[in-house]
Each structure stands twice: as C-alpha cells, then as structure tokens.
VEXDO-583913 format. One record per residue (C-alpha): residue number from 1; residue in three letters; chain; x, y, z. Coordinates in steps of 0.05 Angstrom, whole numbers, plus 5000, padded with zeros to 4 digits. Each point is the difference from the previous one (the first is absolute). Example, Ala and Ser with C-alpha at 12.3 -4.5 7.8 and 13.67 -1.06 7.14 Angstrom:
2
<atom i="1" aa="ALA" ch="A" east="5246" north="4910" up="5156"/>
<atom i="2" aa="SER" ch="A" east="5027" north="5069" up="4987"/>
END
This chain:
263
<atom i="1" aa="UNK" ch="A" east="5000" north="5000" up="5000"/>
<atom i="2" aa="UNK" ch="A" east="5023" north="5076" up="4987"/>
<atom i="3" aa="UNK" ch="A" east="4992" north="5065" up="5028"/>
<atom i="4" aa="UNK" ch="A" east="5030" north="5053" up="4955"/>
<atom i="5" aa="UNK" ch="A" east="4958" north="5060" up="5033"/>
<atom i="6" aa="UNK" ch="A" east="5030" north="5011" up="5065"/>
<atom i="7" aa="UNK" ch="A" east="5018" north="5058" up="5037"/>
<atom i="8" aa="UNK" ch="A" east="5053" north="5012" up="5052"/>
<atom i="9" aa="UNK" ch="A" east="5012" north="5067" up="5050"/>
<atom i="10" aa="UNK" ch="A" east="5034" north="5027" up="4939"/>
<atom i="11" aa="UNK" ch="A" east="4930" north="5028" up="4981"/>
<atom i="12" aa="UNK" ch="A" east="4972" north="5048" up="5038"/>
<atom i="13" aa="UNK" ch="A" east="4940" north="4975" up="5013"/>
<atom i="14" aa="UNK" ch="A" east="5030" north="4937" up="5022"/>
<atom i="15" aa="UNK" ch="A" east="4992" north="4978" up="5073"/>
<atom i="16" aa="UNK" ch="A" east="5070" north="5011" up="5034"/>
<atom i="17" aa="UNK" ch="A" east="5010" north="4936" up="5021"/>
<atom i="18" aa="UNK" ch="A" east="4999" north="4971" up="4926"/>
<atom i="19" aa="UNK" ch="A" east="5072" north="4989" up="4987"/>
<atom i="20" aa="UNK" ch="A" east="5020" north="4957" up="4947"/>
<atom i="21" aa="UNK" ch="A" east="5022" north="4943" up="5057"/>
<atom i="22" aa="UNK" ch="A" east="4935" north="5005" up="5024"/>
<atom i="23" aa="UNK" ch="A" east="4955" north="4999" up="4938"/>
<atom i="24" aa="UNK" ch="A" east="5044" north="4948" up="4981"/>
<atom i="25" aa="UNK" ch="A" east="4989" north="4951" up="5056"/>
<atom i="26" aa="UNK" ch="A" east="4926" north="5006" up="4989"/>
<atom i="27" aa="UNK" ch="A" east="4999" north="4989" up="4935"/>
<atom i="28" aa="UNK" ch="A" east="5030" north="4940" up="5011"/>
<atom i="29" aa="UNK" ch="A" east="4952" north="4974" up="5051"/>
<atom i="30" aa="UNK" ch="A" east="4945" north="5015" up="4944"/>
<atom i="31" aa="UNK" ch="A" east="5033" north="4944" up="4953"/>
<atom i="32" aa="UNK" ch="A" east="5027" north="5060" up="4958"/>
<atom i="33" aa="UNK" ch="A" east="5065" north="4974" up="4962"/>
<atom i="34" aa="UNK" ch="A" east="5008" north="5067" up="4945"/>
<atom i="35" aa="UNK" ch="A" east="4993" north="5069" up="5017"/>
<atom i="36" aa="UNK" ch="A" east="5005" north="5066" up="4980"/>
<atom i="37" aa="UNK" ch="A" east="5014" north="5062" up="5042"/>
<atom i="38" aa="UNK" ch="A" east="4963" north="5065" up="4962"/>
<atom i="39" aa="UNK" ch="A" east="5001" north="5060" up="5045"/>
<atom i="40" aa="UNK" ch="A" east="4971" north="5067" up="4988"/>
<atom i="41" aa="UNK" ch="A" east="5045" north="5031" up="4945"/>
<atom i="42" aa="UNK" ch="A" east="5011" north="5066" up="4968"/>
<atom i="43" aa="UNK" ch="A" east="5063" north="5015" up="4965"/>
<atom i="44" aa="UNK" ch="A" east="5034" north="5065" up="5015"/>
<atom i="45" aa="UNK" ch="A" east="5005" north="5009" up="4925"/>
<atom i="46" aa="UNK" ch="A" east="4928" north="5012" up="4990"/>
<atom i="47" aa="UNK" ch="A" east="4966" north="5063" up="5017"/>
<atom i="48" aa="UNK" ch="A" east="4933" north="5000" up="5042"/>
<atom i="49" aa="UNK" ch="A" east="5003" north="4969" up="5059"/>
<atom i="50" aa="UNK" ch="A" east="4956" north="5007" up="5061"/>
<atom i="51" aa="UNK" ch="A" east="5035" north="5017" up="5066"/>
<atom i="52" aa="UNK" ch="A" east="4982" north="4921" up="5025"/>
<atom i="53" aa="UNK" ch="A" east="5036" north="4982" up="4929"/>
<atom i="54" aa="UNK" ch="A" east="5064" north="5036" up="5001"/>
<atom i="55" aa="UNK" ch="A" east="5041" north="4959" up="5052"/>
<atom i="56" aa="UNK" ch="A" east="4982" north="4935" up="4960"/>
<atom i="57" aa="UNK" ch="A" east="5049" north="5004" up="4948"/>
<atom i="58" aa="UNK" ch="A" east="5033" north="4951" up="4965"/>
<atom i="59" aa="UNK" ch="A" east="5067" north="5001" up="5043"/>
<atom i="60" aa="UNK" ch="A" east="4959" north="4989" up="5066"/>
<atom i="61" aa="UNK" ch="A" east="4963" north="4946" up="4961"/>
<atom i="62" aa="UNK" ch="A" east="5050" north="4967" up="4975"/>
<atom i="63" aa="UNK" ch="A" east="5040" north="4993" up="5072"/>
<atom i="64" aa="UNK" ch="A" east="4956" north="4947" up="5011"/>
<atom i="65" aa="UNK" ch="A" east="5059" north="4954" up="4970"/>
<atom i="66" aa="UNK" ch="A" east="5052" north="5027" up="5044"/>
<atom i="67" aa="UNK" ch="A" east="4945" north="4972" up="5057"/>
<atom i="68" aa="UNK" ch="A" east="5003" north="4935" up="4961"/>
<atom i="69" aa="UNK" ch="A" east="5068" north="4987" up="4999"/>
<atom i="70" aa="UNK" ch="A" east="5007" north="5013" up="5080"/>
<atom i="71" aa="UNK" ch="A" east="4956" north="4945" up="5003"/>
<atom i="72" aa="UNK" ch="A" east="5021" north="4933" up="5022"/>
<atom i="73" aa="UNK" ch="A" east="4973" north="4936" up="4957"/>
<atom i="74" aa="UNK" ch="A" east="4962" north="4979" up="5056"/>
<atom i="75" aa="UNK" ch="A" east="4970" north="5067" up="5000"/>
<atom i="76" aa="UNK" ch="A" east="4982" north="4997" up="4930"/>
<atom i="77" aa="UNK" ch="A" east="4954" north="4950" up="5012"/>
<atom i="78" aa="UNK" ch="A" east="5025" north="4952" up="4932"/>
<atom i="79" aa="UNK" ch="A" east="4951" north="5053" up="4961"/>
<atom i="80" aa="UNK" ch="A" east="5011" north="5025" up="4927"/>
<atom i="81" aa="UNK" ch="A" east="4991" north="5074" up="5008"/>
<atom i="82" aa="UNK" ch="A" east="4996" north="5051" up="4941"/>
<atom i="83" aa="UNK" ch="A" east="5021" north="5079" up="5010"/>
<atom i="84" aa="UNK" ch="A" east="4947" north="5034" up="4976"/>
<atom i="85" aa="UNK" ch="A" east="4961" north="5066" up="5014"/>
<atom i="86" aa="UNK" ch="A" east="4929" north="5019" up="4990"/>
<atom i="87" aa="UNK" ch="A" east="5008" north="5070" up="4963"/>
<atom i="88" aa="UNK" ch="A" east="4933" north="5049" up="4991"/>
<atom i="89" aa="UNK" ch="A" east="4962" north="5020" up="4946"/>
<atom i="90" aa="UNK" ch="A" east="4959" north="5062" up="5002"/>
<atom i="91" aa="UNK" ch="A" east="4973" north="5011" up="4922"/>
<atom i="92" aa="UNK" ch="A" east="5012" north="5033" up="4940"/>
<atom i="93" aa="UNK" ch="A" east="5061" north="4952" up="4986"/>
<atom i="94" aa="UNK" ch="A" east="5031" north="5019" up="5068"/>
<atom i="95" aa="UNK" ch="A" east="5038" north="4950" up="5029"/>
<atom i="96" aa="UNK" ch="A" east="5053" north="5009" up="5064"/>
<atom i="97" aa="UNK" ch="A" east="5057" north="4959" up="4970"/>
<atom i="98" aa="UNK" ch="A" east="5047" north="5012" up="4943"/>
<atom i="99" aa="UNK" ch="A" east="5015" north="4949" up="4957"/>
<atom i="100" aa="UNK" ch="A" east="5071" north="4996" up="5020"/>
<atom i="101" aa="UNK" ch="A" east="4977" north="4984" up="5074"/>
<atom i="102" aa="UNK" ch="A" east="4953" north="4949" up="4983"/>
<atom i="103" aa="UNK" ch="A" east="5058" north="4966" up="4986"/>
<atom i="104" aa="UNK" ch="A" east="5024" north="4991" up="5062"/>
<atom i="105" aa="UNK" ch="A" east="4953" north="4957" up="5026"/>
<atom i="106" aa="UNK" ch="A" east="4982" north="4925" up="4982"/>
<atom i="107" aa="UNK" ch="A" east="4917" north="5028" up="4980"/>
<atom i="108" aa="UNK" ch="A" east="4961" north="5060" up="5011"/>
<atom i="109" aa="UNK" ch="A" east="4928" north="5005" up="5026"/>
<atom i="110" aa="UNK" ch="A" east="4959" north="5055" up="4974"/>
<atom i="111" aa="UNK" ch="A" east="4933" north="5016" up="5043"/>
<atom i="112" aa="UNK" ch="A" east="4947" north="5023" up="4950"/>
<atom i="113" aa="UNK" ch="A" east="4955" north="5022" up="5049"/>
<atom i="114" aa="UNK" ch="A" east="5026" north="5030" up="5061"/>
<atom i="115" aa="UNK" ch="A" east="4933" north="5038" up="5004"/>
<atom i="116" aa="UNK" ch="A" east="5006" north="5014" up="5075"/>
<atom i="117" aa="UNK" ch="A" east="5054" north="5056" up="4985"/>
<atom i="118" aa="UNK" ch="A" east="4951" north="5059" up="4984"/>
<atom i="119" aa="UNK" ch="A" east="5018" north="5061" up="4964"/>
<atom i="120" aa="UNK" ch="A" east="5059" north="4961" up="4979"/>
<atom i="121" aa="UNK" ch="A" east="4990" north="4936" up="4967"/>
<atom i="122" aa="UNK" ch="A" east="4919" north="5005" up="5002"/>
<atom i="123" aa="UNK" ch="A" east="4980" north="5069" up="4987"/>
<atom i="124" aa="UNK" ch="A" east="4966" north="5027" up="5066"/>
<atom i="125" aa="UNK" ch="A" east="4925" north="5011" up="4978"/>
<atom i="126" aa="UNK" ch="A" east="4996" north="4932" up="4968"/>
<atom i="127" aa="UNK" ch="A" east="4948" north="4962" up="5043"/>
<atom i="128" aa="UNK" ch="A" east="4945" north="4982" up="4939"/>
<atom i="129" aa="UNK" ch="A" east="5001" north="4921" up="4987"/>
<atom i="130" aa="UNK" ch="A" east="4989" north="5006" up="4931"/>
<atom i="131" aa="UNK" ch="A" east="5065" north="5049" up="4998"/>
<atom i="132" aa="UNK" ch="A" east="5040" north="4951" up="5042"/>
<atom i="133" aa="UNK" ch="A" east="4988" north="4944" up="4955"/>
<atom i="134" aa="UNK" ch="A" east="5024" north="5041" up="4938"/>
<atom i="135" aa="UNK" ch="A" east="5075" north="5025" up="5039"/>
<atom i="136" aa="UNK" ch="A" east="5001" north="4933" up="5016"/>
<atom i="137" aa="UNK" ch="A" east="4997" north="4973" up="4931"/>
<atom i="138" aa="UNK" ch="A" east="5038" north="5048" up="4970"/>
<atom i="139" aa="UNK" ch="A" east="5059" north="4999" up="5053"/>
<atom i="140" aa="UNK" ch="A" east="5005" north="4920" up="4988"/>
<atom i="141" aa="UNK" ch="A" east="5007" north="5010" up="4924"/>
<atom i="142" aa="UNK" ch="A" east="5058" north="5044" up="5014"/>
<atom i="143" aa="UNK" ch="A" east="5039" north="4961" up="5052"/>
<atom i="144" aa="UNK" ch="A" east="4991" north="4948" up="4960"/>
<atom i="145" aa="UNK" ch="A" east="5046" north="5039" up="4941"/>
<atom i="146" aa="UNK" ch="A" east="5060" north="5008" up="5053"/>
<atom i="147" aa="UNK" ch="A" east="5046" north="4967" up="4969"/>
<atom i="148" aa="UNK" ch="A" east="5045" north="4982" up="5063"/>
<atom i="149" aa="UNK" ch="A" east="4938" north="4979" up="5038"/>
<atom i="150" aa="UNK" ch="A" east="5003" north="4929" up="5014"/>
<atom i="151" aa="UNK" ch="A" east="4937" north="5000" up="5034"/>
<atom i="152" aa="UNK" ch="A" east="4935" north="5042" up="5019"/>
<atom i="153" aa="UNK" ch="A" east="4991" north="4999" up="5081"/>
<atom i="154" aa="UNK" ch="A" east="4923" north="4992" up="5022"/>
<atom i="155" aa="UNK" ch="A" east="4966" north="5015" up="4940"/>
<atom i="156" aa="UNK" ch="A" east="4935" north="5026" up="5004"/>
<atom i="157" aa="UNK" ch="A" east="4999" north="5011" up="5076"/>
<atom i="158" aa="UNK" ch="A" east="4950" north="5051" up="5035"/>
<atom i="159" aa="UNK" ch="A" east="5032" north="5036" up="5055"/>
<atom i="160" aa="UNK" ch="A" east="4931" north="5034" up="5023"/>
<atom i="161" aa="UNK" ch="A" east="4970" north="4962" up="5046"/>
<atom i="162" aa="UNK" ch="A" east="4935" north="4947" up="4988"/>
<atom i="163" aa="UNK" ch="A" east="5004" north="5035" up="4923"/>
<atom i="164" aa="UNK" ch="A" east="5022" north="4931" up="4969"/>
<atom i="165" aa="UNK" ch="A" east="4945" north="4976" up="4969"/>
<atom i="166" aa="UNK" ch="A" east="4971" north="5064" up="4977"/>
<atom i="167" aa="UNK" ch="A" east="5058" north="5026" up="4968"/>
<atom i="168" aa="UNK" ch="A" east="5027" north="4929" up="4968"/>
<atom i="169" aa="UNK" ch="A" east="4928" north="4963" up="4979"/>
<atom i="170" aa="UNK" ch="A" east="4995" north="5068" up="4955"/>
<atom i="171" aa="UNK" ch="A" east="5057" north="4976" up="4959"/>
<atom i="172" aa="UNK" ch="A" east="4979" north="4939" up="4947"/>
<atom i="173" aa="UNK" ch="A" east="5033" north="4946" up="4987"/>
<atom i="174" aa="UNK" ch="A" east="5012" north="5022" up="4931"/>
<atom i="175" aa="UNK" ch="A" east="5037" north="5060" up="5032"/>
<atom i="176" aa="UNK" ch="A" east="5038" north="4948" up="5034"/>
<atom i="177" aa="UNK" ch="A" east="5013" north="4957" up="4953"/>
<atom i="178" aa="UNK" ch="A" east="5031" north="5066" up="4949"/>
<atom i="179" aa="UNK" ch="A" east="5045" north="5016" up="5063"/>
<atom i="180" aa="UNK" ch="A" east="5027" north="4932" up="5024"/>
<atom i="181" aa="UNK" ch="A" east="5004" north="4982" up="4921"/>
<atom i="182" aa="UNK" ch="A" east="5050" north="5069" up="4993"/>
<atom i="183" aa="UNK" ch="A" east="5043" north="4974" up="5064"/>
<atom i="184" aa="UNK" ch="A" east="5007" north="4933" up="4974"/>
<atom i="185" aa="UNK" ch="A" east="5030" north="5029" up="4940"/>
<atom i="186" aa="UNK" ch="A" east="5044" north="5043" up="5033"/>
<atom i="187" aa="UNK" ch="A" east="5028" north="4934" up="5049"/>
<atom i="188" aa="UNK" ch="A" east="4982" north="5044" up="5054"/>
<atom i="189" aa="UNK" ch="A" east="4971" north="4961" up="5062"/>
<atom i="190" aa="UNK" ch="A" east="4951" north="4994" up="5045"/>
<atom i="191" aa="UNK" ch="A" east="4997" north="5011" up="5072"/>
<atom i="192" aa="UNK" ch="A" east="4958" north="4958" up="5036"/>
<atom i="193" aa="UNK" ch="A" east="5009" north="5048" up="5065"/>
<atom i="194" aa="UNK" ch="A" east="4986" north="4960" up="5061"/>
<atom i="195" aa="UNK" ch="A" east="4982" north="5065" up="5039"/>
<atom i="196" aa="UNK" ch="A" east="4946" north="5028" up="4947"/>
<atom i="197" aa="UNK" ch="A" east="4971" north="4924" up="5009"/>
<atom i="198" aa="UNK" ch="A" east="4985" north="5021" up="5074"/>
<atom i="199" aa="UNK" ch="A" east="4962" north="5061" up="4972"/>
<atom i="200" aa="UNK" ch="A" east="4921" north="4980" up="5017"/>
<atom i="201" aa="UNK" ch="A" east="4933" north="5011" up="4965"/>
<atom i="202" aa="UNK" ch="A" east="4929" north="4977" up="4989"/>
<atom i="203" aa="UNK" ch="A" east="5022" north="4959" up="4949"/>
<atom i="204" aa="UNK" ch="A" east="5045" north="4949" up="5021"/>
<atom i="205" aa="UNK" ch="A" east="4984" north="4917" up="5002"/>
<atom i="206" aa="UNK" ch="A" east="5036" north="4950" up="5038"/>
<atom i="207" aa="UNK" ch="A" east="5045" north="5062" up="5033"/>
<atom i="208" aa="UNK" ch="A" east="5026" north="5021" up="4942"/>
<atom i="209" aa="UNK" ch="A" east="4987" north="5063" up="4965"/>
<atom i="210" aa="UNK" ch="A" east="4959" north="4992" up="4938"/>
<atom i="211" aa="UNK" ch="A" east="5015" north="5061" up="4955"/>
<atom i="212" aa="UNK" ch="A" east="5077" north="4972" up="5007"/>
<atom i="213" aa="UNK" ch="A" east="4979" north="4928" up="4979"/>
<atom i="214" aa="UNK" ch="A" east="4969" north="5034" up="4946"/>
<atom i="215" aa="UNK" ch="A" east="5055" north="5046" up="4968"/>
<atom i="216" aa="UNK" ch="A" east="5058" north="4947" up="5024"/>
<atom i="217" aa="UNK" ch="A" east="4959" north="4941" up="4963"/>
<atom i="218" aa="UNK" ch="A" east="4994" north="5048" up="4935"/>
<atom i="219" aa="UNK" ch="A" east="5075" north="5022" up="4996"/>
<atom i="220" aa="UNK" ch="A" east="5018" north="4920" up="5002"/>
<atom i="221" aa="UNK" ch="A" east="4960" north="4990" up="4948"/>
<atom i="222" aa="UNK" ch="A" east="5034" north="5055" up="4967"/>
<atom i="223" aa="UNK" ch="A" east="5064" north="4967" up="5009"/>
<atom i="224" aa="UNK" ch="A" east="5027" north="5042" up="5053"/>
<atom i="225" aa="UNK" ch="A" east="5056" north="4981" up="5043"/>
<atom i="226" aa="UNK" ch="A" east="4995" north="5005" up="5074"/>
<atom i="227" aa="UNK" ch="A" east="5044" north="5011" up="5067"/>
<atom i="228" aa="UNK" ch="A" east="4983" north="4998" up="5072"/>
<atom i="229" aa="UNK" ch="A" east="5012" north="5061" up="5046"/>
<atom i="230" aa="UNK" ch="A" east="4989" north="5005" up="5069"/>
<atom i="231" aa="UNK" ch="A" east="5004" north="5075" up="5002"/>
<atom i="232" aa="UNK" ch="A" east="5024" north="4989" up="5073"/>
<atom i="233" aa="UNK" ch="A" east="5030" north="5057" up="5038"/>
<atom i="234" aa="UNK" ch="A" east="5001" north="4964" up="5064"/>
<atom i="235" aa="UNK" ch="A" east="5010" north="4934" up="5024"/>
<atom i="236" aa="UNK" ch="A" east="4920" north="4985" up="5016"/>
<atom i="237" aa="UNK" ch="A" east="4983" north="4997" up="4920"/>
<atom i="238" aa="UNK" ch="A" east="5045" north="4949" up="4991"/>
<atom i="239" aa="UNK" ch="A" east="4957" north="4953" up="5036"/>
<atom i="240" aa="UNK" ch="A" east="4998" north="4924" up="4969"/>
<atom i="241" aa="UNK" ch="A" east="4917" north="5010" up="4996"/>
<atom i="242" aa="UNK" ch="A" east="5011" north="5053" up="4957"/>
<atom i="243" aa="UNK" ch="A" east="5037" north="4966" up="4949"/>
<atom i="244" aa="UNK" ch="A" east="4950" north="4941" up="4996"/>
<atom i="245" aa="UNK" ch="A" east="4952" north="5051" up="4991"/>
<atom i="246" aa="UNK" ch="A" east="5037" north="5031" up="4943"/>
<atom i="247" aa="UNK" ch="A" east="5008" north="4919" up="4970"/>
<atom i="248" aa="UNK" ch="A" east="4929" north="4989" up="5015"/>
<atom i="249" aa="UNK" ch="A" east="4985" north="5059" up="4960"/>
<atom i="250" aa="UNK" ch="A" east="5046" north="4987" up="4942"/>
<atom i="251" aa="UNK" ch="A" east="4964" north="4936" up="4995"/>
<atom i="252" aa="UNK" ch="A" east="4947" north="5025" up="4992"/>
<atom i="253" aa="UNK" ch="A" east="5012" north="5039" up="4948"/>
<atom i="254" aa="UNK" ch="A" east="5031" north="4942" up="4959"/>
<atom i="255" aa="UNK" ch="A" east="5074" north="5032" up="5016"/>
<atom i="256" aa="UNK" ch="A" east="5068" north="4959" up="5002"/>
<atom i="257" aa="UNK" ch="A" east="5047" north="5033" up="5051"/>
<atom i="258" aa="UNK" ch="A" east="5066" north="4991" up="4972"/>
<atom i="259" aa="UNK" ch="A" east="5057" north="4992" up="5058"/>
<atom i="260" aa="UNK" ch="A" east="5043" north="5057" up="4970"/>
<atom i="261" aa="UNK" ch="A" east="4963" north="5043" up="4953"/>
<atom i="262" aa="UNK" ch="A" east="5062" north="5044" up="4993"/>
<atom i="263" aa="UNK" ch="A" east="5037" north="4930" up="4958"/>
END
C-alpha cells in the first residue's frame, strides 16, 4: 500500500509534532510500504504569495532530505519514500513552481481546488453553487495542462461545509466524463484523497460518500490513473481504519491501487 500525500511540520499548517520520524513510524503501522512527503510549497522564484505561503519555499521544502539522511534504517521504517511537494495553483495559468524547481523533486502535486483560500485562490464573493461548479471545472481543465504535474490532489473537493451534494450532483456525468477523459490524456493522476472521503453528506451508502463513488467510478472508466493520499498533517489521520476505508472505497469504485504509483 502507498501514501504519497503526506505532510510533515514542514507545512505550516502541520501539527508540530509531525516530524518525518514520526509520520514515518505511523505510516508504517498502517501497512504503508511507499510514500511520498509533499509539503506546502511556493518557490521563491514566483511572485504572489500569501504571507502563510512565503516561508514555504522550495529550500525549506526540500530540507526534508537532510531530515532523511539523519535518520537511522530502523527509523526509516523499511519504507520507499518519494521527495515531493504539493505546489498551489490559483488560476489564470498561475502556478507557484518554476519549471526548473519541479525538478527537484521525485513528483509534484497540484491542488485544483483549494477553494477554502478566499480572495486568493477562490474569489471572495463566490458562494453561488452553480458558480462553484463552473471554477471548479474550469480550474481542473487547467491543472490538468501543467505539464510538471504528476498528479491532481483532491479533485473536486468542497471546502464549505454540508455543500457536497449540492454543489457536485449539479455537475453531469458527461461533464465528468469530458474532464477525467482530458486528465487521462494528459497522464495526470488522480487523487483518491483519504481526507475528502471523510467529508459527509446526505448522500452517502454503506459510509461512503456517494457523489465520490460517482465521479471516481467515471474517471476509471475514463482510464484514469489513480494514487492514494492521506493528506495527513498529524499522526491521528494516519490511522489503519482510515486506509481500509480509502481500499473499501477504491473498491468500490472498480479501482486497482498500485503499490508504487510513482514506478
């Protein structure tokens, strides 16, 4: 099983206690055997960052390897882990990496729809469902021409609260369909976000959330590729019962987890 969506207290938002060790130790009481570390990442290089941005550069990212090599091989935990870094993506072809700095790391997430940062990624007066469901849309289709993406982080998640259904049953299947076709071609793929699955609405069957059975079923059939992320920032969502939750899920949506999607 992987994990190449975690975070350690390299992010800012990251609980303080998240050190690589740490996260490390629990992912490997979760039956995790490949990784990927993908912190919070804005390169120096690219103009625009927030305040909360700034001090997440790709130097401070990147001394995540220096942490690595203190380690012992005990302490490594006999995982595979991947460098990576989960950049931002605010719109109009904006991106916070450079080309030349996505290639220092071993993949690159982009997060299509970091909604939750107002007047920033999501404008500020954008609360209409029917207006949500088009950014969302549109912001996909672009991620999905990065060309140094590797992968699109939580796709399609709704950061306001109990708004899941109502903002994701307005988009068809054939809207689907166009957009997981387009990442498909572009070898871009898809999260299957472990937090977002924890995300609850009117909706779900069996536990698990039925707008996300619905999209995740249609980009398979698409012929979309797929990779597990915990999204973890601390140690609690690293929990063995949430990655049998995630595999429960993925079976249900007819997906095949590889064991290193990054091969």
């Amino acid at each position: 099983m992987h994990d190449i969506h975690f975070h350690t207290n390299l992010s800012s938002c990251a609980k303080r206690e998240s050190s690589l060790k740490v996260m490390l130790k629990h992912l490997k009481e979760s039956g995790v055997t490949t990784a990927g570390v993908a912190n919070h990442t804005w390169d120096s290089k690219v103009p625009g960052a927030s305040a909360w941005y700034a001090p997440q550069n790709v130097e401070h990212v990147l001394s995540v390897k220096e942490e690595y090599k203190a380690l012992s091989e005990e302490e490594r935990c006999g995982i595979k882990l991947y460098f990576g870094c989960e950049t931002e993506y605010v719109g109009q072809g904006r991106v916070a990496l450079k080309r030349e700095s996505a290639r220092l790391f071993d993949f690159v997430l982009v997060p299509a729809h970091h909604f939750h940062m107002k007047n920033f990624v999501c404008p500020v007066e954008l609360e209409d469902a029917p207006g949500i469901r088009r950014l969302l849309l549109a912001r996909f289709y672009e991620c999905c021409n990065i060309d140094f993406a590797f992968g699109i982080a939580h796709p399609f998640v709704v950061s306001t609260a109990g708004r899941l259904d109502e903002v994701i049953s307005g988009i068809s299947d054939r809207e689907f369909a166009s957009a997981f076709s387009c990442a498909a071609e572009k070898n871009k793929s898809i999260e299957i976000n472990i937090s977002a699955l924890y995300q609850k609405a009117a909706s779900d069957t069996d536990g698990l959330p039925a707008e996300y059975v619905r999209f995740f079923t249609i980009a398979r059939e698409c012929g979309c590729k797929f990779h597990l992320g915990s999204d973890a920032h601390e140690v609690s969502r690293l929990a063995p019962e949430r990655f049998a939750f995630a595999q429960k899920f993925a079976a249900r949506c007819g997906i095949q987890l590889p064991d290193d999607p990054l091969k």
